[in-house]
NUKOLGU-808384 format. One record per residue (C-alpha): residue number from 0; chain; x, y, z. Coordinates in Angstrom, 2 decimals. Layout:
<recs>
<NUM, A, <X, Y, Z>>
...
</recs>
This chain:
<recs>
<0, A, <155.93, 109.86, 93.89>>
<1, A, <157.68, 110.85, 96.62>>
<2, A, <160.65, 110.47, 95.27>>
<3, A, <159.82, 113.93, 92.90>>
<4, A, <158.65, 115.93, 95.84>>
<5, A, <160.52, 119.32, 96.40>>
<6, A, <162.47, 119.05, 99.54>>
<7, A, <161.53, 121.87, 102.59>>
<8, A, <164.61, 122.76, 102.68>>
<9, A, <164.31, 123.73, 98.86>>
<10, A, <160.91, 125.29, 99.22>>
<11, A, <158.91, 122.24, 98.79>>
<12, A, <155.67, 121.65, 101.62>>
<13, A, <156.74, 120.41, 104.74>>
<14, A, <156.08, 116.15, 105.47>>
<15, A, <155.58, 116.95, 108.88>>
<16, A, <153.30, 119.86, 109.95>>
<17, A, <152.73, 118.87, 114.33>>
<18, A, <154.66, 120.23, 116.86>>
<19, A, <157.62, 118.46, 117.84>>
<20, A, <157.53, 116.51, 121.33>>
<21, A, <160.16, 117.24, 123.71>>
<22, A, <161.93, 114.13, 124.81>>
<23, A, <160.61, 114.27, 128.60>>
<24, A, <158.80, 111.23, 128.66>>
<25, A, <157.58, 111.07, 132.86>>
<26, A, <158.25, 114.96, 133.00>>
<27, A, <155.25, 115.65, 130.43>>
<28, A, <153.31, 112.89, 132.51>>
<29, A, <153.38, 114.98, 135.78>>
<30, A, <149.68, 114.99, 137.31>>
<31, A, <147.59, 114.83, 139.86>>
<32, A, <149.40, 111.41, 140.87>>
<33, A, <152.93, 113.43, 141.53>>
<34, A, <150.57, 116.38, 143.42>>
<35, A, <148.71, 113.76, 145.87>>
<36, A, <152.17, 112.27, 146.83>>
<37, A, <153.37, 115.72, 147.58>>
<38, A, <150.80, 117.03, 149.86>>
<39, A, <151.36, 113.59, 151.73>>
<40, A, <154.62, 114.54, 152.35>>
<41, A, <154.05, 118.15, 153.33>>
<42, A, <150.93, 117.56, 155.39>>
<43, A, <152.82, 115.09, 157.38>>
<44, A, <155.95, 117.65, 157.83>>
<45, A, <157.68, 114.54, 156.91>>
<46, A, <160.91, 115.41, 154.83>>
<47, A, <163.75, 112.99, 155.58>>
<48, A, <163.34, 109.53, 155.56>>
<49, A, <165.14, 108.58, 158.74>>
<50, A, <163.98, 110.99, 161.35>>
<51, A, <160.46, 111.65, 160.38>>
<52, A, <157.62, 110.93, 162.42>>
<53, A, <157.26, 107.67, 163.29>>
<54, A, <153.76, 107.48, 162.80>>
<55, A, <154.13, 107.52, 158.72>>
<56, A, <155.93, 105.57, 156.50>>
<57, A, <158.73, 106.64, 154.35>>
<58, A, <158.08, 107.40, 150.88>>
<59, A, <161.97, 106.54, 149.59>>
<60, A, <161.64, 103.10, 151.56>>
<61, A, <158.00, 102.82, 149.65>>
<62, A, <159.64, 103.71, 146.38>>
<63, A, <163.04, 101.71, 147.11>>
<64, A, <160.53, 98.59, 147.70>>
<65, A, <158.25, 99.13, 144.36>>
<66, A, <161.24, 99.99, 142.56>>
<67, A, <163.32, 96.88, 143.58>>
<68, A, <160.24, 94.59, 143.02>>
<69, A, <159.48, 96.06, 139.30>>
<70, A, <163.62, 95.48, 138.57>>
<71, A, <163.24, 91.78, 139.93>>
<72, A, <166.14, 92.95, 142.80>>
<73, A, <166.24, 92.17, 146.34>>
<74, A, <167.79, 95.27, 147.22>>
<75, A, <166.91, 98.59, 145.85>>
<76, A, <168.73, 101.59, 147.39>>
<77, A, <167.76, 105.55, 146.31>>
<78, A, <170.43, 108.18, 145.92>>
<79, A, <170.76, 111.49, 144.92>>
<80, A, <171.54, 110.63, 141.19>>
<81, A, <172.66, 107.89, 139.04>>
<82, A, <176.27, 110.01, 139.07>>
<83, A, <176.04, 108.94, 142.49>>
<84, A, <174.89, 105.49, 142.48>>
<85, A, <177.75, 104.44, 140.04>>
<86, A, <180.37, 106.09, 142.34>>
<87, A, <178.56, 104.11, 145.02>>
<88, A, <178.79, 101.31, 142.43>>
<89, A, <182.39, 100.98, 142.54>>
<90, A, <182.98, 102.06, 146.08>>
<91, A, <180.95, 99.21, 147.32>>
<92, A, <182.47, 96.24, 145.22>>
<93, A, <185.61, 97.06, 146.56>>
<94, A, <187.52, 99.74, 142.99>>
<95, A, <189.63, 102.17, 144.68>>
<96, A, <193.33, 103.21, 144.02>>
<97, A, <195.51, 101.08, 141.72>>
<98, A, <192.53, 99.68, 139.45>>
<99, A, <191.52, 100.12, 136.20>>
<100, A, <187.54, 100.10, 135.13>>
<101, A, <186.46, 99.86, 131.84>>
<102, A, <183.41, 101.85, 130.21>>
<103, A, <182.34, 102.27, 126.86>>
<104, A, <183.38, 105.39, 124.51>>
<105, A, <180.14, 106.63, 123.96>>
<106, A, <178.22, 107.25, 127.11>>
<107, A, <177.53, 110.40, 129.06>>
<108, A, <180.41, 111.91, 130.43>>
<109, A, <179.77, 110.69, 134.24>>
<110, A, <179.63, 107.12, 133.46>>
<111, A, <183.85, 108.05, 133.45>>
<112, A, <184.20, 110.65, 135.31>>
<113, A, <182.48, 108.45, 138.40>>
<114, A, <185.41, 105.81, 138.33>>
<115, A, <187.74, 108.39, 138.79>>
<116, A, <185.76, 109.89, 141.79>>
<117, A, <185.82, 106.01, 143.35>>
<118, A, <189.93, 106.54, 142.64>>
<119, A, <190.61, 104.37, 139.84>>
<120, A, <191.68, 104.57, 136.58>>
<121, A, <189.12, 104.85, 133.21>>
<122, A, <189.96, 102.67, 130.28>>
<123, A, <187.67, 103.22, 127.55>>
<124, A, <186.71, 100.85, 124.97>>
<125, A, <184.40, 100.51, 121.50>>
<126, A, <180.96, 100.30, 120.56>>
<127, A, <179.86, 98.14, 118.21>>
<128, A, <176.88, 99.25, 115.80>>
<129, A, <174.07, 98.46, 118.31>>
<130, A, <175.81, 101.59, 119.91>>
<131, A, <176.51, 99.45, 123.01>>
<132, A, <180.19, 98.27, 124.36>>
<133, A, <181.80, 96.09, 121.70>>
<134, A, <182.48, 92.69, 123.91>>
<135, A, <185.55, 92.09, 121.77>>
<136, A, <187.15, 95.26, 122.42>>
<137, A, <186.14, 94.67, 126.13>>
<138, A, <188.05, 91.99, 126.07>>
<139, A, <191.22, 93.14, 124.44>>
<140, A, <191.61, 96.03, 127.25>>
<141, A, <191.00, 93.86, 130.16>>
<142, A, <194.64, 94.18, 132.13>>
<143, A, <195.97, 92.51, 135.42>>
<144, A, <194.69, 96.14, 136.66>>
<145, A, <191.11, 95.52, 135.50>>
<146, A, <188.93, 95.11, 138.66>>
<147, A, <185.27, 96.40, 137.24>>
<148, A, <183.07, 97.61, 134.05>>
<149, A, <180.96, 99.85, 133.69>>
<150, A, <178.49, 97.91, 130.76>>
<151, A, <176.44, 101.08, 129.56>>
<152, A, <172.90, 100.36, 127.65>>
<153, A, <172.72, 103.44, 126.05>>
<154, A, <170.23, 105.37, 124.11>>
<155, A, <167.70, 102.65, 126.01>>
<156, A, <168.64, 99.09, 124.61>>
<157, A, <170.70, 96.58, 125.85>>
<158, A, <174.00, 95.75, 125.60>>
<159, A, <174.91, 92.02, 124.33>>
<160, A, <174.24, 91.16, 128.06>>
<161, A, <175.24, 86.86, 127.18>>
<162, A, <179.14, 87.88, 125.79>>
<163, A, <179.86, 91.03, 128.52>>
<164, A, <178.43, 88.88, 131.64>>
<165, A, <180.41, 85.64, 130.27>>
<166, A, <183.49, 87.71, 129.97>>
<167, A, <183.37, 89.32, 133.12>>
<168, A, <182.84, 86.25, 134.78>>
<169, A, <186.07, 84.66, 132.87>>
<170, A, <188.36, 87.26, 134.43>>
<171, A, <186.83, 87.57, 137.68>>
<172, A, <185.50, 91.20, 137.24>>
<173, A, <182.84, 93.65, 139.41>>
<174, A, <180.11, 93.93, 137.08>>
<175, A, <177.86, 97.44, 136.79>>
<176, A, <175.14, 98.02, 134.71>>
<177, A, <174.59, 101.82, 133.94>>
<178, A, <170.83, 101.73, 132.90>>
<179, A, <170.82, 105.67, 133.14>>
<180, A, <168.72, 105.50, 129.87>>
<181, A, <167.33, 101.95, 129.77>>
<182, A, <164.92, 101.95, 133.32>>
<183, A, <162.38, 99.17, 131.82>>
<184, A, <164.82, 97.79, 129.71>>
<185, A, <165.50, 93.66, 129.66>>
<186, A, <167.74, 91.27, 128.08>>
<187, A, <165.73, 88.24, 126.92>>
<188, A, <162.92, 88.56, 129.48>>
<189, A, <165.43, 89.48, 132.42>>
<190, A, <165.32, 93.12, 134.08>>
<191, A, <168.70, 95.29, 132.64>>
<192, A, <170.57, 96.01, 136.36>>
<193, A, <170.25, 92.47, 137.42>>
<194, A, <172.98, 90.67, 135.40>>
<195, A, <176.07, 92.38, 137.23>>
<196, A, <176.40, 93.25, 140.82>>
<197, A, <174.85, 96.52, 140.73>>
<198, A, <172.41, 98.02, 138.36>>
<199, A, <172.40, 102.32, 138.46>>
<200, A, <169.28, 104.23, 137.41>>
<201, A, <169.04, 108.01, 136.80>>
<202, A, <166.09, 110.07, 137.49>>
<203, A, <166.52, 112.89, 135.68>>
<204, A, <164.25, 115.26, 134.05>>
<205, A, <165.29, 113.53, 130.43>>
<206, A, <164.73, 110.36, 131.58>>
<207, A, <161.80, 108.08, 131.26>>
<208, A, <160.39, 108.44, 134.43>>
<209, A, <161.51, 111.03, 136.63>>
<210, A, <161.85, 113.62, 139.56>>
<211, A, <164.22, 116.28, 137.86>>
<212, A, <166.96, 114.82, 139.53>>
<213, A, <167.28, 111.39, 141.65>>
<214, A, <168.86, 107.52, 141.14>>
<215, A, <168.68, 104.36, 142.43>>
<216, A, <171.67, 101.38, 142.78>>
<217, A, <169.92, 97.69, 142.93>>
<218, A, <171.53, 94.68, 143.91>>
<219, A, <171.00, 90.93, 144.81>>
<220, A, <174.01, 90.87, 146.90>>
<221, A, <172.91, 91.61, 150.91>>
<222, A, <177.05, 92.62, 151.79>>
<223, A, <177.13, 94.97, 148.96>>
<224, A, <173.88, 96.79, 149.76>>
<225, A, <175.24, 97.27, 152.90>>
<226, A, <178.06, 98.44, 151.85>>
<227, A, <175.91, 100.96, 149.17>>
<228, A, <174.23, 102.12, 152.15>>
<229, A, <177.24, 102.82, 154.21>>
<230, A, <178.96, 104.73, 151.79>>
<231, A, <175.56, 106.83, 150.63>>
<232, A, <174.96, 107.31, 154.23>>
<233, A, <178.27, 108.41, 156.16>>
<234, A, <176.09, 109.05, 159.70>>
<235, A, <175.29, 105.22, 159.35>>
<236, A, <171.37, 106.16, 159.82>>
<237, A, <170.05, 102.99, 158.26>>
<238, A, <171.98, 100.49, 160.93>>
<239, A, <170.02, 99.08, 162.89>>
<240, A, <172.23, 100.72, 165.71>>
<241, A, <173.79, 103.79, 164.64>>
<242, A, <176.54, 103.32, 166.67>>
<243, A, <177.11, 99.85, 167.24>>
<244, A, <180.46, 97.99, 166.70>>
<245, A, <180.93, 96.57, 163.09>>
<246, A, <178.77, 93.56, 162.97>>
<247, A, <181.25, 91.85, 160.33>>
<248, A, <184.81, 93.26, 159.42>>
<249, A, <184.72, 95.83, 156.88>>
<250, A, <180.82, 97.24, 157.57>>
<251, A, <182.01, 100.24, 158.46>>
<252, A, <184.03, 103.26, 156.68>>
<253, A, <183.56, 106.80, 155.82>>
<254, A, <181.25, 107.42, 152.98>>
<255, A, <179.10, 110.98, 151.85>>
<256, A, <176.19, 112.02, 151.29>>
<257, A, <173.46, 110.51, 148.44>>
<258, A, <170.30, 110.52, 150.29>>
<259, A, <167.09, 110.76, 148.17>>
<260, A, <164.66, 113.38, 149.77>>
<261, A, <161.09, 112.50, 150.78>>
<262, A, <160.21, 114.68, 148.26>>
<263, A, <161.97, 112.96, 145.83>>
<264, A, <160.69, 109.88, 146.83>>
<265, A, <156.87, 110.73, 146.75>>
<266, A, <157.37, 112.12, 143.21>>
<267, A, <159.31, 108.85, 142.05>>
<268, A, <156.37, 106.60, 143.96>>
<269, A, <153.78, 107.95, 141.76>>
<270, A, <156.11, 108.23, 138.22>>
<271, A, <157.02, 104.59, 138.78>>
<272, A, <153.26, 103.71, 138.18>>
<273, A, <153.54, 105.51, 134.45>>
<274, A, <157.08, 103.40, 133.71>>
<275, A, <155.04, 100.35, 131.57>>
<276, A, <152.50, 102.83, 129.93>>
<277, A, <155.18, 104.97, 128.76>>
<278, A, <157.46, 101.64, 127.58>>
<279, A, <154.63, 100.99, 125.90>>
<280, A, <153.99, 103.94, 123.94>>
<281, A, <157.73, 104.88, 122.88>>
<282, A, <158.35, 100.68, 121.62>>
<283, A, <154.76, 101.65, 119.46>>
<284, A, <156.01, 104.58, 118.03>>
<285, A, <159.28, 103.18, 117.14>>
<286, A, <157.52, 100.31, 115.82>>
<287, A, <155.32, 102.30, 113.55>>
<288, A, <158.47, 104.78, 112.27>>
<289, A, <160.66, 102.04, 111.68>>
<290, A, <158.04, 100.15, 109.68>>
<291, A, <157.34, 103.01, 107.42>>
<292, A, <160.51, 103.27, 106.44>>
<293, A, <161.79, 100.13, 106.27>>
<294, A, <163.37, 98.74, 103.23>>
<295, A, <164.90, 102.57, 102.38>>
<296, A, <167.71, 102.42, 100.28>>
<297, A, <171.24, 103.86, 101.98>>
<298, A, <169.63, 103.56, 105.75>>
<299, A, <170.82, 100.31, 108.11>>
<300, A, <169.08, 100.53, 111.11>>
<301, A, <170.98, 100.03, 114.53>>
<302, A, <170.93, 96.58, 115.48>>
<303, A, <169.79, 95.66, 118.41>>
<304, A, <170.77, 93.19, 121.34>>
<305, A, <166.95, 92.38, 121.98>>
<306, A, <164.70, 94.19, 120.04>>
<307, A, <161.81, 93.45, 122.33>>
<308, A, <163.70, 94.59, 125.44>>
<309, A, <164.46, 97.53, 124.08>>
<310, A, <162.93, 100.56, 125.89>>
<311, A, <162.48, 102.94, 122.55>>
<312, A, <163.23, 105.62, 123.44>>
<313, A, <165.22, 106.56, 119.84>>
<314, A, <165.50, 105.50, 116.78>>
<315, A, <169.06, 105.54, 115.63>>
<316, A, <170.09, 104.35, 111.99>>
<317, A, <173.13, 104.66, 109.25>>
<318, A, <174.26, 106.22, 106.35>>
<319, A, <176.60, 104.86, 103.86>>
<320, A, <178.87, 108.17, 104.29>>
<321, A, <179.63, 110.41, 106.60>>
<322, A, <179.49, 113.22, 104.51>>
<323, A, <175.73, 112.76, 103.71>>
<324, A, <174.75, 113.14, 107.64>>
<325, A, <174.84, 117.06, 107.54>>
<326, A, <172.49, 117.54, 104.37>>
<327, A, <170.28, 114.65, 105.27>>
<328, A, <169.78, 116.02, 108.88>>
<329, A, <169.05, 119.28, 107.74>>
<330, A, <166.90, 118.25, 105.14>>
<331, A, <164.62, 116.17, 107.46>>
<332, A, <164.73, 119.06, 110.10>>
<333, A, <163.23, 121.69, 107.44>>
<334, A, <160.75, 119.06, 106.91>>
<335, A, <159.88, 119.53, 110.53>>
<336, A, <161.42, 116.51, 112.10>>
<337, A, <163.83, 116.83, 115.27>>
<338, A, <166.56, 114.59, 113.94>>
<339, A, <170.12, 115.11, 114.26>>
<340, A, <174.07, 113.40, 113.56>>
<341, A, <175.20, 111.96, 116.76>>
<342, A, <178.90, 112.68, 116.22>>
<343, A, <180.64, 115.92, 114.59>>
<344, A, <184.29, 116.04, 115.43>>
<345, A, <184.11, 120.15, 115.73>>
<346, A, <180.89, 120.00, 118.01>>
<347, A, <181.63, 119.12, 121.60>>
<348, A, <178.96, 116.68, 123.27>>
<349, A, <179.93, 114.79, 126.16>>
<350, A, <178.18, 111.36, 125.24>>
<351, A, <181.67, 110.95, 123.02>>
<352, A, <184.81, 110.17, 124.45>>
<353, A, <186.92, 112.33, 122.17>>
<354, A, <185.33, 115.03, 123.96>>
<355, A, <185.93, 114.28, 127.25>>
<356, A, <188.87, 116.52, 127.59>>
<357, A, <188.57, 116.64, 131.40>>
<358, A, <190.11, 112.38, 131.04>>
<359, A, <191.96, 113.08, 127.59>>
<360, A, <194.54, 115.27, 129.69>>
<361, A, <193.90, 113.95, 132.75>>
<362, A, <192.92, 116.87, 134.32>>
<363, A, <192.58, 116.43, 138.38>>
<364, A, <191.47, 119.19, 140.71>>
<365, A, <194.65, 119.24, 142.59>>
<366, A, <198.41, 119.10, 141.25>>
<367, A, <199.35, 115.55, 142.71>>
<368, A, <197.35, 114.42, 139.57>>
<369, A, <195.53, 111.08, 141.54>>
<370, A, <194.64, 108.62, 140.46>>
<371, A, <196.74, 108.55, 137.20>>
<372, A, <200.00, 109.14, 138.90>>
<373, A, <198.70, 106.94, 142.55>>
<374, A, <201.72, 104.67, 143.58>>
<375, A, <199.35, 102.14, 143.87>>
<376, A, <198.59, 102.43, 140.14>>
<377, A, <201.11, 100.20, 137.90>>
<378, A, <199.35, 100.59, 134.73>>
<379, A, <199.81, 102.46, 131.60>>
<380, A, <196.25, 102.91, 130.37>>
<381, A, <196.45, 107.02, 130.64>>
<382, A, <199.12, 106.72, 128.31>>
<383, A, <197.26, 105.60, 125.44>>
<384, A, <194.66, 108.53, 126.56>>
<385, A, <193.47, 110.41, 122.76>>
<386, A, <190.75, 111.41, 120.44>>
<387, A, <190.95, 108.70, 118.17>>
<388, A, <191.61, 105.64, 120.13>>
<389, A, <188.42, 104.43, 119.84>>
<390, A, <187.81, 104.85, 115.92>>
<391, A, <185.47, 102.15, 115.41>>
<392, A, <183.82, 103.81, 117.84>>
<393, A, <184.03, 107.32, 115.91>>
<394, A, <183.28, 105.81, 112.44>>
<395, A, <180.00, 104.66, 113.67>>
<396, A, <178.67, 107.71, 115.43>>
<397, A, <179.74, 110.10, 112.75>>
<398, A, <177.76, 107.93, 110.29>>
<399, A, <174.09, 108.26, 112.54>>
<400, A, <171.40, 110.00, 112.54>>
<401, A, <169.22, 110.05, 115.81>>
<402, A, <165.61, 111.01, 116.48>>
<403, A, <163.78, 110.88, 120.57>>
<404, A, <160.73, 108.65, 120.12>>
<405, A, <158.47, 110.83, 122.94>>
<406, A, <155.94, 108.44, 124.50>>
<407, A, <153.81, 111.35, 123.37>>
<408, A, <153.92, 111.11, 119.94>>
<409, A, <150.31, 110.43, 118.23>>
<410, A, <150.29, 108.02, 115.06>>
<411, A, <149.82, 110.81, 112.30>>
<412, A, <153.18, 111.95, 113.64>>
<413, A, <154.39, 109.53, 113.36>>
<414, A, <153.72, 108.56, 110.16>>
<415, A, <154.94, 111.99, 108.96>>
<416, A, <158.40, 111.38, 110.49>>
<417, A, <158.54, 108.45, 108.44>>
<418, A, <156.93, 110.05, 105.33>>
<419, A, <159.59, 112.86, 105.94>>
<420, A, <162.37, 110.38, 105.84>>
<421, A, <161.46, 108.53, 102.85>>
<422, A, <161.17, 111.75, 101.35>>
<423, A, <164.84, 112.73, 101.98>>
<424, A, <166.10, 109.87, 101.31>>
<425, A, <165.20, 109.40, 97.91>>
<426, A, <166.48, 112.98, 97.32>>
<427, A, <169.61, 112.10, 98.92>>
<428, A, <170.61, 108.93, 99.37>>
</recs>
């Protein structure tokens, strides 16, 4: 039996013998695609989208297209990062000084940090255990401040898309979608990014398809990607004249810099055609895992907003006690598997809130302290600013353990990783 199995971590044979995967599901995918979209670019000496020759087309507008029809968006607009395309989020549904946004506690750390680049004030708020933002707690911080969320589908699923949009609605609030981790992802058949105003994607190397870097905002709304584009672009390149008067009050202000590179672009083109086979993959492997090891005693998977719109690219399940997460974790990594606790009060990670010391003491790069001491701010939400506000939020993570599900991954592995777990588990739980 299983069951009497010596444990690796004891001496015992390991369950899982394969290499691990790293999680870099596009990155590992790089090919001759990525290479022939390159040399386009570099045999046409055709680096920047809007003064290239005019002869060939642009490879972001291509991949801004493509992208925006896969994500069932009118609009599709590529930046820089997804950093960048939630602080053009908020810039271009009208946050600025005096208003609060509210984000989730567990997210990466620029989900916050980008409302208080677009001058406003973070208010953070619980998870529930799909590991998503809790819609009642959303509720309970929304303030006569409250002008946006930030709804975050992290680890890859979706949040409970039917309460959050509802709720927004109720209290006339900017909705964003941060689907960072989720590009793929839907909520009952409908693309994640399309259910609030904007919907931010991130590039990055550890994302499911990527460039190393790069984002995307999309939107259904033609004044707001106007207004994405005017504040991504501050030379105004993409109006039709550059430097025409306003063509409707308010077209016009100063913005930065977010311009994804041609470069960028041609790599993004060619990963975007991997996105389904990849989706497909990770939601098999999951599949197969959590099948195997269904029905364990002492594990309660994380539940999950829509299962089938899920984009798999972790498994994430519960222990009874906190305390068990360090030996079970270590167990299952002698047994080769690349599992780990998602929260540990003395280990800093920056998906937590409690670690985001930068908000916690409202640290600012200059002394005036903006935007949590603006005179256009009247609330108090920095007040309540501390490592255990959220402790729903705390209690949950500290309880999980967390495994990538690479797109990579061949059946016998994953079989072993499930082998491996009902292994531990009946020596531990």
């Amino acid at each position: 039996m299983i069951g009497c199995e010596e444990l690796a971590v004891n001496g015992g044979p390991k369950a899982k013998t394969t290499p691990n995967i790293p999680m870099y599901p596009g990155g590992l995918e790089m090919g001759e695609e990525e290479k022939t979209q390159l040399l386009e670019v570099i045999d046409r000496k055709y680096l920047f989208r809007y003064y290239g020759p005019a002869e060939f087309p642009s490879k972001v507008s291509e991949f801004e297209k493509r992208f925006a029809a896969r994500m069932g968006a009118k609009h599709c607009l590529a930046v820089t990062n997804c950093t960048s395309a939630l602080i053009n989020a908020l810039v271009a549904v009208g946050v600025g000084p005096g208003d609060e946004v509210i984000v989730n506690g567990y997210t990466f750390f620029a989900s916050c940090a980008a409302i208080v680049a677009a001058k406003a004030v973070p208010v953070i708020c619980e998870i529930d255990d799909s590991m998503t933002m809790d819609p009642e707690d959303f509720k309970k911080k929304i303030t006569e401040h409250t002008k946006a969320i930030i709804a975050v589908h992290m680890r890859g699923t979706p949040c409970d898309m039917d309460r959050i949009t509802a709720i927004a609605e109720e209290h006339n609030l900017k909705l964003i979608e941060d689907c960072a981790q989720a590009c793929g992802g839907s909520y009952k058949g409908r693309p994640l990014g399309t259910f609030g105003d904007v919907g931010c994607f991130s590039f990055q190397y550890h994302k499911i398809i990527t460039a190393g870097e790069g984002g995307a905002c999309i939107t259904n709304d033609p004044v707001i990607y106007d207004r994405l584009m005017g504040y991504h672009d501050a030379a105004a390149c993409w109006r039709p004249d550059r430097f025409g008067e306003e063509r409707y009050r308010g077209e016009l202000f100063c913005g930065v810099n977010y311009r994804m590179s041609e470069l960028t672009g041609a790599v993004m083109l060619a990963q975007l055609g991997k996105l389904d086979s990849l989706l497909d993959s990770m939601r098999a492997n999951r599949k197969r895992i959590k099948e195997g090891i269904r029905g364990v005693s002492g594990i309660t998977f994380r539940r999950l907003n829509d299962e089938a719109g899920d984009t798999a690219v972790c498994l994430m399940f519960m222990l009874n006690d906190r305390d068990k997460i360090g030996p079970f974790t270590e167990a299952l990594q002698a047994e080769g598997i690349d599992a780990a606790g998602v929260f540990n009060k003395g280990i800093p990670d920056w998906h937590i809130y409690s670690h985001w010391k930068h908000v916690l003491d409202r640290a600012t790069p200059t002394p005036e302290g903006c935007p949590y001491t603006c005179p256009h701010y009247k609330g108090d939400a920095p007040e309540r600013y501390s490592p255990d506000m959220c402790p729903n939020t705390l209690e949950l993570l500290s309880r999980t353990v967390h495994l990538d599900i690479p797109a990579q991954m061949t059946a016998e592995d994953c079989d072993m990783i499930a082998s491996g777990i009902r292994k531990v588990a009946a020596a531990l739980l």
